[in-house]
C-alpha positions as CSV (number, residue, x, y, z in Angstrom):
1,X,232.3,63.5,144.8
2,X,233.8,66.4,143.6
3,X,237.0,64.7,143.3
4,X,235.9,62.3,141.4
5,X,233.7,63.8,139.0
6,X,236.8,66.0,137.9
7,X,239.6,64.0,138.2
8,X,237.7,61.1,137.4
9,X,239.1,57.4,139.0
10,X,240.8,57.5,142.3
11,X,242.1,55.2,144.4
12,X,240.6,55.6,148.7
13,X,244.3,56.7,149.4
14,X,244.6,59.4,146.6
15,X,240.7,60.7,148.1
16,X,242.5,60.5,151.7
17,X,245.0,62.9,150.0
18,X,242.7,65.5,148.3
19,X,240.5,65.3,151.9
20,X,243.5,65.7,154.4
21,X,241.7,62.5,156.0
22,X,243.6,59.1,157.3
23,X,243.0,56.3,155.1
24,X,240.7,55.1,157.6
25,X,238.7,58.1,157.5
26,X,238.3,58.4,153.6
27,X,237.5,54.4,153.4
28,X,234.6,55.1,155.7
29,X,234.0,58.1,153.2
30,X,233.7,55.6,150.2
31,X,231.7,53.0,152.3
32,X,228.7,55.8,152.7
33,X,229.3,57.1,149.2
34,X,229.1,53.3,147.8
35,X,226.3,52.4,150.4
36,X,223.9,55.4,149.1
37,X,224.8,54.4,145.4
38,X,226.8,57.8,144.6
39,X,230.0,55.5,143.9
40,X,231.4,52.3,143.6
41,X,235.0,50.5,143.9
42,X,236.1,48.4,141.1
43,X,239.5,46.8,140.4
44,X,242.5,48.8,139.2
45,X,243.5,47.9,135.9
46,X,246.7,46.4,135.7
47,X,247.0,45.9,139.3
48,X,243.8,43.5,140.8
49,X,244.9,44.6,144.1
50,X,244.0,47.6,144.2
51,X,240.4,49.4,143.8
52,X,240.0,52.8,142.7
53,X,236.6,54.7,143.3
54,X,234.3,55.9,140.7
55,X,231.4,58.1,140.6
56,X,228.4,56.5,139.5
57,X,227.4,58.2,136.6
58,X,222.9,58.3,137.0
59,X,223.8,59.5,140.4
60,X,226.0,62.8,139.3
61,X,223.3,63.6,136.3
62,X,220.4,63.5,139.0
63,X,222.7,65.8,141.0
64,X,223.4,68.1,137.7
65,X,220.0,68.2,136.7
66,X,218.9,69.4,140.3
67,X,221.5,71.8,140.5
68,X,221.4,73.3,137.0
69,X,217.9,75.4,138.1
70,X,219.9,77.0,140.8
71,X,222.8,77.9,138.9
72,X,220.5,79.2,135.6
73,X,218.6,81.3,138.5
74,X,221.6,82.5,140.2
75,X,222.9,83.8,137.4
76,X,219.7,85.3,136.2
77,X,220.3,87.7,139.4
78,X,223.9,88.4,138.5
79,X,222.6,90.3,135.6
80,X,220.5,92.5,137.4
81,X,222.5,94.0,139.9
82,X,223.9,97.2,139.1
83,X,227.7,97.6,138.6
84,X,228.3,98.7,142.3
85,X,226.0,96.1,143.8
86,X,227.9,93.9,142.3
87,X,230.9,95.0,143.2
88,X,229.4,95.0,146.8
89,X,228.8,91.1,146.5
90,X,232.1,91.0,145.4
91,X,233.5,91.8,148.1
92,X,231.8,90.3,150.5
93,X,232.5,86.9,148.6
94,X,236.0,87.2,148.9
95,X,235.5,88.4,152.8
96,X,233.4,85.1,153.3
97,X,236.7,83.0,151.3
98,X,239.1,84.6,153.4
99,X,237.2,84.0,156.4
100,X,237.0,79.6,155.5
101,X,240.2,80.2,154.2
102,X,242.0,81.4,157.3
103,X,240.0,79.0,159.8
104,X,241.2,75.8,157.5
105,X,244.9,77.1,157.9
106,X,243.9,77.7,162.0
107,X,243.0,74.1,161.9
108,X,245.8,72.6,160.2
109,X,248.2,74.3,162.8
């Protein structure tokens, strides 16, 4: 969804792309996104036989408007940590990035 919601339109092979998944894998992606009524295909314009994928707009505000609490309250905490607290979550952050990071390379290998 993520994909979609910033790059907006995409066809099930450019989403196979962004995911590192066959095309096999990222149409079953769009048949559960499509079945739960997150997206939807629709024909390509200028070329009827392809589909691209789009978000489906009431489902991504409903997500927003869930989220937006979190985010408002998150950042309600940033501002009371002191300056070396902060810098201590800073820190561990990045640790917790490089850690994903380094175990998505290890899995590409």
């Amino acid at each position: 969804m993520e994909h979609l919601i910033e790059s907006g339109p995409l066809t099930p092979s450019d989403i196979a792309r962004r995911l590192h998944l066959s095309t096999a894998a990222a149409t079953l992606v769009v048949d559960r996104l499509e079945a739960s009524g997150h997206a939807e295909r629709r024909p390509f314009e200028g070329d009827r036989r392809k589909v691209v994928v789009v978000p489906n707009m009431a489902s991504t505000q409903r997500t927003a408007d869930e989220l937006l609490p979190v985010v408002r309250g998150v950042a309600a905490l940033l501002t009371e940590l002191t300056p070396e607290d902060s810098a201590a979550v800073e820190r561990f952050l990045g640790d917790v990035v490089r850690v994903y990071r380094d175990a998505l390379e290890a899995g590409e290998r």
